[in-house]
N, CA, C and O of each residue as an XYZ file, in Angstrom:
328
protein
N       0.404     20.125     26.563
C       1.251     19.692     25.479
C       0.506     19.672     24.162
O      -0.688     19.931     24.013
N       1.175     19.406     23.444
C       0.245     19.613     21.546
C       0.115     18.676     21.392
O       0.875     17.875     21.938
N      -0.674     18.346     20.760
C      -1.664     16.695     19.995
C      -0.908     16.416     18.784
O      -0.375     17.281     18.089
N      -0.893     15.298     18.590
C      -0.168     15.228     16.900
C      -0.999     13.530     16.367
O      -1.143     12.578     17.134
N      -1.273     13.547     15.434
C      -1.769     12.090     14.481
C      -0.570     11.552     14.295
O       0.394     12.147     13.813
N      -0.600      9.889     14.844
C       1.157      9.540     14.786
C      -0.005      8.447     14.206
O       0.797      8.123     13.331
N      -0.716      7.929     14.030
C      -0.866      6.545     13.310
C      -2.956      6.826     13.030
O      -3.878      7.354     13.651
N      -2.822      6.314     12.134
C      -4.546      6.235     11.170
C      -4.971      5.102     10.609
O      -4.269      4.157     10.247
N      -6.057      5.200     10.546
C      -7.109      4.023      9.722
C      -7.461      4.636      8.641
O      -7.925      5.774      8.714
N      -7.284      3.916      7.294
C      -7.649      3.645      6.176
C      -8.520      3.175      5.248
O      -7.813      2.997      4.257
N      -9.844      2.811      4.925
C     -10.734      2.054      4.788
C     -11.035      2.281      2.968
O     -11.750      3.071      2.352
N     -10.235      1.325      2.590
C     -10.431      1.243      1.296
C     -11.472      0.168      0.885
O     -11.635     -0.599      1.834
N     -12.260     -0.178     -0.220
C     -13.040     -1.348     -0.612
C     -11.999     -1.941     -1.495
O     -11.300     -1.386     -2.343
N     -12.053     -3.510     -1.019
C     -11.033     -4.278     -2.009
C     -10.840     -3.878     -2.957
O      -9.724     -3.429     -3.221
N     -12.146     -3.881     -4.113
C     -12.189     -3.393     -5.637
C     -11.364     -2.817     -5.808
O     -10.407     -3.164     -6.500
N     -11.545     -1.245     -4.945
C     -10.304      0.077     -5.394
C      -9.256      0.083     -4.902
O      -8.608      1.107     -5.124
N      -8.455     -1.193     -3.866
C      -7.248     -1.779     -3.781
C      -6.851     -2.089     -4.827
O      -5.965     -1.544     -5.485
N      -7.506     -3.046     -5.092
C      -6.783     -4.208     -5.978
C      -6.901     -2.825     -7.586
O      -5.833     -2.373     -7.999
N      -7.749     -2.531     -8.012
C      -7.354     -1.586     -9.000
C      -6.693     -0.546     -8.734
O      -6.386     -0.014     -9.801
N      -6.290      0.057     -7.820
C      -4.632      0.497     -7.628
C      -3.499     -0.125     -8.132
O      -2.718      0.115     -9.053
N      -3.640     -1.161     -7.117
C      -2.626     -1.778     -7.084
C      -2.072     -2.686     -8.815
O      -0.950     -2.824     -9.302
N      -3.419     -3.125     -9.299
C      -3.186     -3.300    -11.148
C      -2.773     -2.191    -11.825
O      -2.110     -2.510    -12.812
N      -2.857     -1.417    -11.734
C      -2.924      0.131    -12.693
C      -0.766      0.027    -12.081
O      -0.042      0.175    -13.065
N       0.061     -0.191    -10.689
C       0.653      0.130    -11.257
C       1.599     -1.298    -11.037
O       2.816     -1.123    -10.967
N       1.139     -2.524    -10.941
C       2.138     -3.848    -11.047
C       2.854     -3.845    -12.374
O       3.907     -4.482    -12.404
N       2.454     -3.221    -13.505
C       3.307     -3.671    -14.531
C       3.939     -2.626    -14.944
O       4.307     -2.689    -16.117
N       4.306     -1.251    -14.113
C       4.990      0.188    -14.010
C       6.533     -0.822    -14.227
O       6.810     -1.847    -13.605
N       7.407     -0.101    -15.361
C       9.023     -0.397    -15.188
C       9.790      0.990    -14.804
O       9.278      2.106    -14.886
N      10.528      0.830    -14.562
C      11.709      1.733    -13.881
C      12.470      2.030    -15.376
O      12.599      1.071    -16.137
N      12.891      3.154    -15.721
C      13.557      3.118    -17.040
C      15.425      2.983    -16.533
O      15.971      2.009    -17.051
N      16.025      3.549    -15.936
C      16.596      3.283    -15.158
C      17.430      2.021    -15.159
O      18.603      2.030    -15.534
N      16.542      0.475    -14.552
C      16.809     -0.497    -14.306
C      16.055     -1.570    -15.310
O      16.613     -2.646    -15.529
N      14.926     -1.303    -15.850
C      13.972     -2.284    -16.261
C      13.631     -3.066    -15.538
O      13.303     -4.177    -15.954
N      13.591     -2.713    -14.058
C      13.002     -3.780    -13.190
C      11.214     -3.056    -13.296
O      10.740     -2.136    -13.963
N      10.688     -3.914    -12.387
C       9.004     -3.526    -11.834
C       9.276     -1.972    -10.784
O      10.411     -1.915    -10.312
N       8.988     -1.611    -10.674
C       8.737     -0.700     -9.942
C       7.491     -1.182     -8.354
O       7.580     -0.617     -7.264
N       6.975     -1.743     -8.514
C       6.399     -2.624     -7.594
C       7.242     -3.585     -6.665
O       7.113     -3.924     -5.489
N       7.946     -3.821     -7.428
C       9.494     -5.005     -6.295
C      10.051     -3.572     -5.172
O      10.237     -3.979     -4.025
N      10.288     -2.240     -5.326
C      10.860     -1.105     -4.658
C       9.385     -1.161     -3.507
O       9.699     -0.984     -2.330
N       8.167     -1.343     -3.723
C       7.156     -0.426     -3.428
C       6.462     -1.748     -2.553
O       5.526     -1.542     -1.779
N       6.907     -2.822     -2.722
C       5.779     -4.082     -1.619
C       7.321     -4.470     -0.572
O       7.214     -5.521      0.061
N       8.213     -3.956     -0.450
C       9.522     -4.382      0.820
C       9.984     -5.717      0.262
O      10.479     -5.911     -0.848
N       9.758     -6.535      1.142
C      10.839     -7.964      1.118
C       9.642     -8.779      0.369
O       9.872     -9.931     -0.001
N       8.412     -8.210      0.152
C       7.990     -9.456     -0.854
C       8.239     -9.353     -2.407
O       8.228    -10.331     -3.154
N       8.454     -8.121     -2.785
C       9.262     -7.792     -3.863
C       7.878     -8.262     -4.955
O       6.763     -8.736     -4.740
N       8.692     -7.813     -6.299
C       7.079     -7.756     -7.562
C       6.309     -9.174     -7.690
O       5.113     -9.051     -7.956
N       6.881    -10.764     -7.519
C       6.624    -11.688     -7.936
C       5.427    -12.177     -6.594
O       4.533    -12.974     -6.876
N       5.571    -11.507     -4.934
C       4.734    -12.283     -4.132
C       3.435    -11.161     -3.848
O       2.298    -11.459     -3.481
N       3.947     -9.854     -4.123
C       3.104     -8.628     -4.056
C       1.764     -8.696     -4.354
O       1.422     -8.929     -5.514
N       0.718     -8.480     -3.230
C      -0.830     -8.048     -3.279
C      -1.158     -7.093     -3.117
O      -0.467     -6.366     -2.404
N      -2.295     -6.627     -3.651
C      -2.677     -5.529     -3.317
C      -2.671     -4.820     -1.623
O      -2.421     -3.719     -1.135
N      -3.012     -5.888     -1.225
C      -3.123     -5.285      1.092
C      -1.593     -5.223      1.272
O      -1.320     -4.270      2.002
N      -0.143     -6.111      0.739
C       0.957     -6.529      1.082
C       1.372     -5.001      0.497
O       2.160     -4.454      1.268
N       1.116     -4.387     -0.385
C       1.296     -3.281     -1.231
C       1.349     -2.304     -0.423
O       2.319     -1.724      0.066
N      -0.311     -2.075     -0.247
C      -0.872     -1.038      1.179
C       0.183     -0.852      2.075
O       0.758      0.233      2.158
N       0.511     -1.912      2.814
C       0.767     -2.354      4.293
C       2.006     -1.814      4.095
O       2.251     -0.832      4.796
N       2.982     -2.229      3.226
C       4.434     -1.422      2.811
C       4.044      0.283      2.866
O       4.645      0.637      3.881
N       3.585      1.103      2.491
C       3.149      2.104      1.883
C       3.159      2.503      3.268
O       4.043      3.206      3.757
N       1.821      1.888      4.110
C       1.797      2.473      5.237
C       2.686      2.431      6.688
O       2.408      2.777      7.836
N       3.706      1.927      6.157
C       5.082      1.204      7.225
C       5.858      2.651      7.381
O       6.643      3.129      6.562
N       5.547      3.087      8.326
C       6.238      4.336      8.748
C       7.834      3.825      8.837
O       8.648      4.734      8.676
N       8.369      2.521      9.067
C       9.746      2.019      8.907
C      10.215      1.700      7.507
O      11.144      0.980      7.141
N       9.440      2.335      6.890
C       9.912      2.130      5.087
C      10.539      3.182      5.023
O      10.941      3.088      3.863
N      11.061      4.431      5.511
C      11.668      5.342      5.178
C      10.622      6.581      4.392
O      10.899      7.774      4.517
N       9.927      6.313      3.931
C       8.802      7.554      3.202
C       7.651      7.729      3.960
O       7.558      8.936      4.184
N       6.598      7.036      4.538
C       5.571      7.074      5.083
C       6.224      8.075      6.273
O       7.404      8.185      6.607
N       4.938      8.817      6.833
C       5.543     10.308      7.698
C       4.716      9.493      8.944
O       5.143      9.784     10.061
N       3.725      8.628      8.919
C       3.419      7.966     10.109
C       2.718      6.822     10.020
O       2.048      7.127      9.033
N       2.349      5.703     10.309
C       1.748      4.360     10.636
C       0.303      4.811      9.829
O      -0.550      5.503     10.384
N       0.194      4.390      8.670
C      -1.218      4.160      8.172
C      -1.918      2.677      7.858
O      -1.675      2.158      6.768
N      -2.841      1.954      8.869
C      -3.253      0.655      8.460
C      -4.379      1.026      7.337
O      -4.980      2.094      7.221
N      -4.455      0.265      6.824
C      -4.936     -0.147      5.603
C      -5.992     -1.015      5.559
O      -5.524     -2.148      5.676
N      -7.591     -1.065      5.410
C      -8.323     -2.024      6.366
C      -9.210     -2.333      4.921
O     -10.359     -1.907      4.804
N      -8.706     -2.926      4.112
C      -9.702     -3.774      2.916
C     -10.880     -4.020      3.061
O     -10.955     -5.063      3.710
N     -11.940     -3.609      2.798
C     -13.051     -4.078      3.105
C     -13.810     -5.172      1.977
O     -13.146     -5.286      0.946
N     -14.827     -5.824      1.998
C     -15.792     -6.526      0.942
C     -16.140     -5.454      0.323
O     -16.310     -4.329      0.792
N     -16.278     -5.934     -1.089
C     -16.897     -5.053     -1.825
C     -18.336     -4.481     -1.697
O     -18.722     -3.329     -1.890
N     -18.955     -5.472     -1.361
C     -20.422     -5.135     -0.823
C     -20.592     -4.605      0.695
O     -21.729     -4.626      1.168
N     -19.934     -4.313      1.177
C     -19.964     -3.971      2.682
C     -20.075     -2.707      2.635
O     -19.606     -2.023      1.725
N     -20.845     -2.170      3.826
C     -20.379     -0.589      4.245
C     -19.454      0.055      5.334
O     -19.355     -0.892      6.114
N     -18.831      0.914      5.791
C     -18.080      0.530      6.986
C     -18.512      0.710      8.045
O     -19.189      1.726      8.206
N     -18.295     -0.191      9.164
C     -19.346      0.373     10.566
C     -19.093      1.612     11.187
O     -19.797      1.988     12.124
């Protein structure tokens, strides 16, 4: 039978989470004038949204866009990964 990648690991360093995730919290929708971040974190919507809560949406293959299960594994900034 054929092999296929149905789910992955991710290994971002907090830092370049969380500066993702700033660069686009204050994105508006022209559209609506809402956040564009309330569409992009699910049911926690723009006001409870973190950077990992962000990720974790993104990588929710049950969000309708993601093509398969990507976790998202934050690391310390000073850390390396094992």
């Amino acid at each position: 039978g054929a092999l296929a990648v149905l789910e992955y690991q991710l290994f971002y360093r907090q830092r370049y989470a969380q500066a993702a995730f700033e660069s686009c919290r204050d994105v508006r929708l022209p559209a609506t004038g809402g956040y564009a971040i309330a569409t992009m974190c699910g049911r926690y919507g723009a006001q409870l949204c973190t950077a990992q809560l962000w990720l974790d949406f993104q990588g929710d293959k049950n969000n309708g866009l993601a093509p398969l299960q990507i976790d998202f594994q934050l690391l310390p900034n000073s850390s390396e990964p094992g």
